[in-house]
N, C-alpha and C positions, 0 to 999 in steps of 0.2 A: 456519334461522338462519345468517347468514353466518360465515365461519368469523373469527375473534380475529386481528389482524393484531399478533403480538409483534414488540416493538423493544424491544433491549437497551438499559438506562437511561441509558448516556452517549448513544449514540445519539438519543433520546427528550427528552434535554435539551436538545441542540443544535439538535435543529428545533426547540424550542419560543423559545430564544434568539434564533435566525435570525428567527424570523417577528415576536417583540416590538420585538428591535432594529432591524428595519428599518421596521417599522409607527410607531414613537417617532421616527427619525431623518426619515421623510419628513414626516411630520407637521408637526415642528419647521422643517425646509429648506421645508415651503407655508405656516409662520406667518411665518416669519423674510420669506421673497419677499416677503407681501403687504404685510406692515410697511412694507418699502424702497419698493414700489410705491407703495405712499397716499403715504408722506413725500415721493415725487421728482413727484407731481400725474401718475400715470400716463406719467411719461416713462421711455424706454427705463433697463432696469439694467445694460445688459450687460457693464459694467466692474464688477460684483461679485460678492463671491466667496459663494456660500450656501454656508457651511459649517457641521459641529455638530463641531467641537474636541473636546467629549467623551464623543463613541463614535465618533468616526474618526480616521482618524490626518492631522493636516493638520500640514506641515511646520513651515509658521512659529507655528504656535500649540500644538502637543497635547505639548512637551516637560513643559508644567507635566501633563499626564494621562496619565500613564504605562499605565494599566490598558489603553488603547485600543490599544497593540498588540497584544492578545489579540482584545478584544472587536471590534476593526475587521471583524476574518477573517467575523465571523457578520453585519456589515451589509449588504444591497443596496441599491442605490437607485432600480431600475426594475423592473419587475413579472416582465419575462425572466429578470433574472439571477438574481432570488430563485426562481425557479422551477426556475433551472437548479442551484443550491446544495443548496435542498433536495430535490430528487431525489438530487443526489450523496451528500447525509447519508445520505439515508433508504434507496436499497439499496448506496451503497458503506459507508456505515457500519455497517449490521447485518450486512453479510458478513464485513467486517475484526474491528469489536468480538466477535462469536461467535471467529473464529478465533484471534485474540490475546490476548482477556479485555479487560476494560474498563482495569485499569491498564494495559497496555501500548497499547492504544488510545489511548488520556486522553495519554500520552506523546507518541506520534506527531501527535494532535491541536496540543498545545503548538506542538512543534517549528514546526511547516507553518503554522502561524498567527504565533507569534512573531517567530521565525527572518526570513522574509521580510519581513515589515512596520517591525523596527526598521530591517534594511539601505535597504529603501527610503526610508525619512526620511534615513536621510543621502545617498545619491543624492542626492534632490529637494533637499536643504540645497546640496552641492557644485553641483548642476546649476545651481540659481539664482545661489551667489557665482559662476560661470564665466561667467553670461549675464544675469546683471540680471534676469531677468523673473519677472518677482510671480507669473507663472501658474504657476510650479514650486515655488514657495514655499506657494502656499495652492490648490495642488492637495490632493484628497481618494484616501488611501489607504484603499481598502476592499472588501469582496468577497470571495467562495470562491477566487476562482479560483487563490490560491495552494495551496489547499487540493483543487482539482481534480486540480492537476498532480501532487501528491504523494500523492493516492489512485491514479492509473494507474499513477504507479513500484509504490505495491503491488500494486494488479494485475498488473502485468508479472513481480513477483516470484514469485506464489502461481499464476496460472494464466496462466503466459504463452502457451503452445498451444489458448487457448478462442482458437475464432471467432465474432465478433457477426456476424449476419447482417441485414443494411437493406435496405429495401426490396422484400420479398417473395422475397428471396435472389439480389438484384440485385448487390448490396455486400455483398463479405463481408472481413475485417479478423479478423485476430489482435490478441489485446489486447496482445502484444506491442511491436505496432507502433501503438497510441493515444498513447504521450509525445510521439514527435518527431511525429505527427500533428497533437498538440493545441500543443504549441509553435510549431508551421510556421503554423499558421493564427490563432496569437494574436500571431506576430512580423508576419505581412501585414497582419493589421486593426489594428496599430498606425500608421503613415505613412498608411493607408489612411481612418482614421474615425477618429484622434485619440485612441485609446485606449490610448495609451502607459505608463498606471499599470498595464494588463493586462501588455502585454507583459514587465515588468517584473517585477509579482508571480509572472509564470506559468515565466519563468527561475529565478527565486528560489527558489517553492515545489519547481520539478524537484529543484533541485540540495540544497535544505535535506531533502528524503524521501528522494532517493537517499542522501546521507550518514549519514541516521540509520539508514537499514535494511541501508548497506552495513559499516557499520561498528561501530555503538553501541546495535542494537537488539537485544533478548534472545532465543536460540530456543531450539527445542529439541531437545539431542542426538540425533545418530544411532544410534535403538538397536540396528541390526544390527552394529553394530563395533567392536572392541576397543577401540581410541583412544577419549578423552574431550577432541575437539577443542574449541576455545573457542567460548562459547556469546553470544560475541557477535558481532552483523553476520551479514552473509552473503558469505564467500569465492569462492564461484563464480563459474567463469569469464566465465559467461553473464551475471553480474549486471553486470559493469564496464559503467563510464559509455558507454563507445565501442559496445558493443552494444545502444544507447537508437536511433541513429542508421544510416542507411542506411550499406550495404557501403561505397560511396567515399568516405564518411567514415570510417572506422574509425582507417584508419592515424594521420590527420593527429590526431583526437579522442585516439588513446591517447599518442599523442609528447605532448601537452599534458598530458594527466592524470595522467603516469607522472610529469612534472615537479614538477605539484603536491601529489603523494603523496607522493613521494621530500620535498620539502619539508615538507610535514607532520610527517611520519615522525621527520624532524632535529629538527622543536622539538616533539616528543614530544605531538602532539595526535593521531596516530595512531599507533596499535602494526601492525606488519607483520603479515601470515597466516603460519602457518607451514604446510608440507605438510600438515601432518594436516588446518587448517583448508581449506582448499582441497580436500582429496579428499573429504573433508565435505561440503565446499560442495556441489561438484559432484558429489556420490549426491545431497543433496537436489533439489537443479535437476532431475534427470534425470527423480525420482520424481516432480517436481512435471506433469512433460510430460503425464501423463494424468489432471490434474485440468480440473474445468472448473467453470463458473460457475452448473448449475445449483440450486446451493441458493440463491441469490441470488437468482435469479428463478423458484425456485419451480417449475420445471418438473416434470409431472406424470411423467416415465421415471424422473429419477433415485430413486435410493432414496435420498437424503439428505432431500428434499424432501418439509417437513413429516413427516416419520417420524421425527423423535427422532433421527435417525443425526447421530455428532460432525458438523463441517468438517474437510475437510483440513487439516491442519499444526495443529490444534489439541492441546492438552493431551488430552483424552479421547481422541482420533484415533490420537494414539503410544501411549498407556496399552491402546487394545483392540486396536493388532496388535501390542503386547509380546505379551498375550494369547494371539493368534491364532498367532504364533512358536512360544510353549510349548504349547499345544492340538495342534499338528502336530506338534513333537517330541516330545511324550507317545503323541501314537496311533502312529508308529511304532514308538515303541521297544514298545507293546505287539503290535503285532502281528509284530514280532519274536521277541519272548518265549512266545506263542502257536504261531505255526509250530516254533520251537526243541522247544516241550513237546511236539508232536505228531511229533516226528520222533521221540524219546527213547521215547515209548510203541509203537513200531510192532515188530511180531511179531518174532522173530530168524531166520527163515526168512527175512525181508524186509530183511537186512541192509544188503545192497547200496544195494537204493534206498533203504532211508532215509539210509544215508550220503549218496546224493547229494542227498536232499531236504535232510539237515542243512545239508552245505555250500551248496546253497543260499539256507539262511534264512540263513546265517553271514554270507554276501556280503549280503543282501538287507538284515540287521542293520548291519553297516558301512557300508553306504551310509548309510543312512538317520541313523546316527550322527554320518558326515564331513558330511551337509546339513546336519542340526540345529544 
């Protein structure tokens, strides 16, 4: 019997959204063609706009349907892209939802959906009062791919040191390095194939994922450390915008970012890090260096896979190496306490050495105190 393929339920909703809404939308875009087609006596349409207003987001018409900035995110409308969406749901979303919990998923979901889709209606509104042309106006905003971009910033967050390997280990790529990957090649096939609503949503979606995780998303404390830094975002160093982007960019990327933080900052839409948040940060970044991806795909070595074992950075995950912290400080301090008794019972003729075995447990106990 093959084995039960679990998808956590926000997960499981969303492909099942993706695959009706786009089944509904194309459906409607080949009655609505053939309609124009019979009425024009089979003469060319090509000056019209096949649009559905209300599950996509199209400029000059979908302000009266407000719901379709959400619902846009989960439409396709070729067979590829829907292919390429729900793949992304189906194993970046059961990796993220297990690690985060389905509220703080369903959050992030919002965001990356929302977020980029009303900015680009106003684009496409300004773009068309600047140039007249109806093609930006009753262009159709729709598609994951804002939604792609802002699952790699989480990847890059959680496992930035995994390497994908393509091609029989031809190509191999740090997930670190997939955002400015996947942005470089959706900014070319822009001028390149006319798909200027990608290149768009896929800036969008970077910069609306990176904001939320950098700054407003909820985690959870470092429990090796005194400090009870703020639990929100993520402070490390490693996370800044300018570390998305190749080394000769750095410089120029941070002088800009630093502008618009500092700006933020002033009209109080962002709260600064303070040290504690930032040395925070960066234990967790460090910690994160040797995770990797395979409970996501299921690979047969790791022990997370399929065995019940937490996710990284998940609630369960901090809760068993609090755990495992006091497990280790408990068996030494017993076996401290064990050497200690065995020194105390030793003959008095044997005085000497057991003095020196005591001081040795003595040291042996201190240590093991100043680790714990």
């Amino acid at each position: 019997m093959p084995p039960r393929v679990n998808i956590p339920p926000l997960t499981r909703v969303s492909l099942v959204v993706t695959v009706s809404l786009s089944i509904i939308t194309g459906t409607l875009r080949y009655r609505d063609w053939m309609s124009r087609q019979s009425e024009t006596s089979g003469s060319t349409a090509s000056d019209e706009y096949f649009t559905v207003p209300f599950l996509t987001v199209v400029p000059a018409l979908s302000i009266v349907f407000p719901w379709t900035f959400v619902v846009a995110t989960f439409v396709e409308q070729n067979i590829f892209t829907l292919f390429i969406t729900l793949a992304t749901l189906f194993y970046g979303g059961k990796y993220l939802e297990r690690a985060w919990g389905s509220a703080e998923f369903g959050k992030f979901l919002l965001v990356v959906s929302l977020v980029p889709n009303i900015l680009t209606f106003f684009i496409y509104i300004a773009w068309f009062a600047l140039t007249g042309n109806p093609a930006r106006s009753f262009a159709t905003v729709c598609g994951g791919v804002a939604l792609q971009a802002g699952f790699l910033v989480a990847f890059k967050q959680l496992v930035p040191e995994h390497t994908v390997t393509l091609f029989k280990g031809i190509v191999k790529i740090r997930v670190k390095h997939f955002p400015a990957l996947f942005l470089l090649v959706n900014t070319l096939s822009g001028p390149l194939f006319g798909t200027d609503v990608a290149v768009v949503l896929a800036w969008l979606g970077f910069l609306a994922g990176w904001s939320y995780l950098r700054f407003y998303k909820l985690s959870f404390p470092d429990l090796e450390r005194n400090q009870a830094p703020s639990l929100k975002g993520d402070a490390s160093e490693t996370f800044a915008i300018a570390y998305f982007f190749p080394d000769p960019l750095h410089r120029p990327v941070a002088i800009i970012s630093d502008v618009v933080y500092n700006t933020l900052v002033a009209v109080k839409i962002c709260t600064p890090f303070s040290a504690a948040d930032i040395s925070a940060g960066n234990s967790r970044a460090e910690a994160r260096g040797d995770v990797t991806l395979n409970t996501l795909f299921g690979g047969g070595g790791s022990r997370n896979a399929g065995s019940g074992a937490p996710v990284p950075g998940s609630a369960r995950a901090e809760a068993e190496r609090r755990r495992a912290l006091a497990l280790k400080a408990l068996d030494m301090r017993l076996h401290a306490a064990a050497s200690k008794g065995t020194g105390d019972s030793v003959d008095t003729g044997e005085h000497s050495a057991a003095g020196g075995s005591g001081g040795a447990s003595g040291s042996g106990s201190g240590n093991g105190s100043g680790n714990s």
